[in-house]
Residue, then its C-alpha position, 0 to 999 in steps of 0.5 A: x185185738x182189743x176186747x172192743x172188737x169182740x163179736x157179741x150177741x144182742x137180743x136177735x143180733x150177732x154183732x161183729x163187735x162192742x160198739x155201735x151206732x148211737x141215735x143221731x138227729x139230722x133232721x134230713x127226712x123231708x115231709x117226716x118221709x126218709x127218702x134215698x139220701x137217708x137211706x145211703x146215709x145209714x148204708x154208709x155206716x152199716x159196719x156198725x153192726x147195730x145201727x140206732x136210728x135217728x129219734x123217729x115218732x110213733x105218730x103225728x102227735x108226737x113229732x118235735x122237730x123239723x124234719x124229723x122222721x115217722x112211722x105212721x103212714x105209708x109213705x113214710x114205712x116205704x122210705x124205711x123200706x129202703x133204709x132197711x135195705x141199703x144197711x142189710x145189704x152193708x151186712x148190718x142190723x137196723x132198730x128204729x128209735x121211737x121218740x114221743x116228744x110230748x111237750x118237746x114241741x111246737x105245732x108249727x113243725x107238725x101241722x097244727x097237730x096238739x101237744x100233749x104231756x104228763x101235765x100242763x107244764x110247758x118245757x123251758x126254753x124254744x125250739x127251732x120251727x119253720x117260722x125262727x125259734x119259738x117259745x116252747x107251748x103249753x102241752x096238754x095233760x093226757x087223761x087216764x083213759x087217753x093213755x092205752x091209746x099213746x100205748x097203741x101208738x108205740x106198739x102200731x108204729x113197732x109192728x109198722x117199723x118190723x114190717x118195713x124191715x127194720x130189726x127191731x126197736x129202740x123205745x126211747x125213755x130218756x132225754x125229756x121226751x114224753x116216757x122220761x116226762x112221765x118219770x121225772x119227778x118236775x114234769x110229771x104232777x098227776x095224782x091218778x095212777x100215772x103220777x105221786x109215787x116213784x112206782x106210779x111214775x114208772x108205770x108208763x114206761x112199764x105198760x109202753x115196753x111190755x106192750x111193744x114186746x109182746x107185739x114184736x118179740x122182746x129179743x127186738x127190743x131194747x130201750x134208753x134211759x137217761x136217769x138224773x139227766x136233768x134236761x130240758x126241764x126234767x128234774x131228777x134231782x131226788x136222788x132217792x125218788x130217782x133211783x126208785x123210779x128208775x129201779x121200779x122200771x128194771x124190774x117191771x121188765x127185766x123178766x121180758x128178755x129184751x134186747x139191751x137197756x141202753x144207759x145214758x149216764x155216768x158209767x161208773x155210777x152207783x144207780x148204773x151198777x144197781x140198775x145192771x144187776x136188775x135187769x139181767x141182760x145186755x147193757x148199753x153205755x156210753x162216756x156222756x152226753x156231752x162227751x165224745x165217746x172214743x175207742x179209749x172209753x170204749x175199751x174202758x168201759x169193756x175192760x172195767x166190766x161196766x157195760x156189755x157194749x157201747x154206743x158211739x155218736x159222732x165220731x159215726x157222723x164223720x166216719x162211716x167207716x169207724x169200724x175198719x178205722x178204729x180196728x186199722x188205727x187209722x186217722x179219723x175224719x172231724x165232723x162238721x158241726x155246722x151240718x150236723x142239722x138239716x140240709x142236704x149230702x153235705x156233712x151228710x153223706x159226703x164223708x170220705x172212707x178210707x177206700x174211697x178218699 
């Protein structure tokens, strides 16, 4: 049997194999509310073992997109609840991935809430909205007495997710979202404690991870990073400011026992080795952001001793049973991109398994 199929222990979680489900936004969530769709969505696919939810904010503020769900209102941790069902009741592991967009945001999709971020420096580009694509708005630059509060936010909406039922967290620092922009070196020009030097640029992501470890468990715990991803206006184009920020952050948590760190980056990197060493403990990969990530790049990144486990996006959206087929060699389904955003059962939960095709 290929070594993609070992069983492995993840933080608090004793998975059936080296591979899981990686963070997929689908924005399906009406009114940021998860509803019975969603949760026979991640039901579906509970043969993953480890399921990433879809980027889901802390709060009001921190939503992006349309449709995207929350874990701050009732309403919003009883949908949850339902989710975190269907998955335990499929034999598998749930962790809600918390997502702060910052300035990845436009209030049209968050009712007139405010936009905040490191600094006043809008994102390059639109985003899509209820009313047609709309520029990206200037964001808000917290101030330094503001920041414990978004800390807080992190840490209410992780005891929200644990208390729903959800196995754990996903503290989400990569991909332009508010942790990366305080990171990064384009989208973060503050001067107090918060900005100037690679360590202040950590400082953030350090205080958000410890804080939601000590309110849930560190072994419910991992977090994502996208070093030098250089996306949607985050520039990490220094290679050495990148790689102290980056090892500045391992380090302020490496003796936490969290879960895993997820890294999305080239695999065969230096920075990605370096940044194994440090930390310890069990390390996500995949093949890319751009890459389809295949049984071949799992077992790739197994065998070469480049990663513990891997996380797998779209194949998962196409094939809720990719477990069972990549185990059997089986013939997988083609995912529809067209349906891959918002809508309904379609291209959502309408994909065949092999026992029910």
């Amino acid at each position: 049997m290929s070594k993609a199929f070992e069983p492995i222990v993840v933080g608090n979680w004793k998975l059936p194999q080296r591979f899981v489900m990686a963070p997929l936004t689908r924005n399906r969530a009406k009114g940021t509310i998860p509803d019975d769709l969603n949760a026979e969505y991640y039901g579906q696919r509970a043969s993953a073992g480890l399921i990433i939810t879809e980027g889901s904010q802390p709060s009001a503020v921190g939503q992006g997109y349309l449709d995207t769900p929350g874990f701050h209102s009732d309403a919003q941790l009883a949908g949850w609840s339902k989710v975190a069902e269907a998955v335990h009741a499929g034999g598998g592991h749930i962790v809600a991935q918390l997502m702060h967009v910052g300035r990845i945001a436009h209030p049209v999709n968050k009712c007139g809430h405010e936009t905040v971020a490191p600094s006043a420096l809008p994102a390059p580009g639109t985003i899509v909205t209820a009313e047609g694509q709309l520029d990206m708005v200037t964001p808000r630059a917290l101030e330094t007495d503001e920041i414990p509060g978004v800390v807080e936010e992190f840490v209410t909406a992780a005891r929200n997710a644990v208390e729903a039922g959800l196995d754990g967290v996903e503290v989400h620092a990569a991909n332009g979202y508010l942790i990366h922009q305080f990171l990064g070196q384009s989208s973060n020009t503050r001067t107090d404690r918060y900005g100037g030097s690679p360590e202040a640029h950590a400082r953030f992501a350090i205080e958000v991870i410890r804080a939601v470890a000590e309110a849930i468990g560190a072994d419910r715990v991992g977090i994502r990073i996208s070093p030098a991803h250089n996306i949607q206006g985050v520039l990490e184009e220094d290679e050495t400011l990148t790689s102290a920020a980056y090892e500045t952050l391992v380090d302020g948590v490496k003796d936490l026992g969290l879960a895993y760190l997820s890294i999305l980056a080239d695999p065969r990197s230096r920075l990605v080795a370096d940044l194994r060493t440090r930390f310890g403990g069990p390390v996500m990969l995949n093949s890319g952001f751009s890459n389809v990530t295949e049984l071949e790049d799992v077992e790739a990144i197994i065998d070469e001793d480049l990663g513990d486990l891997v996380a797998v996006g779209r194949p998962f959206l196409a094939n809720p049973d990719l477990a069972e087929r990549w185990a059997g060699g089986a013939e997988l389904n083609v995912p529809h991109q067209e349906t891959f955003y918002g809508g309904g059962a379609e291209g959502y939960t309408d994909y065949p398994t092999l026992t029910n095709s």
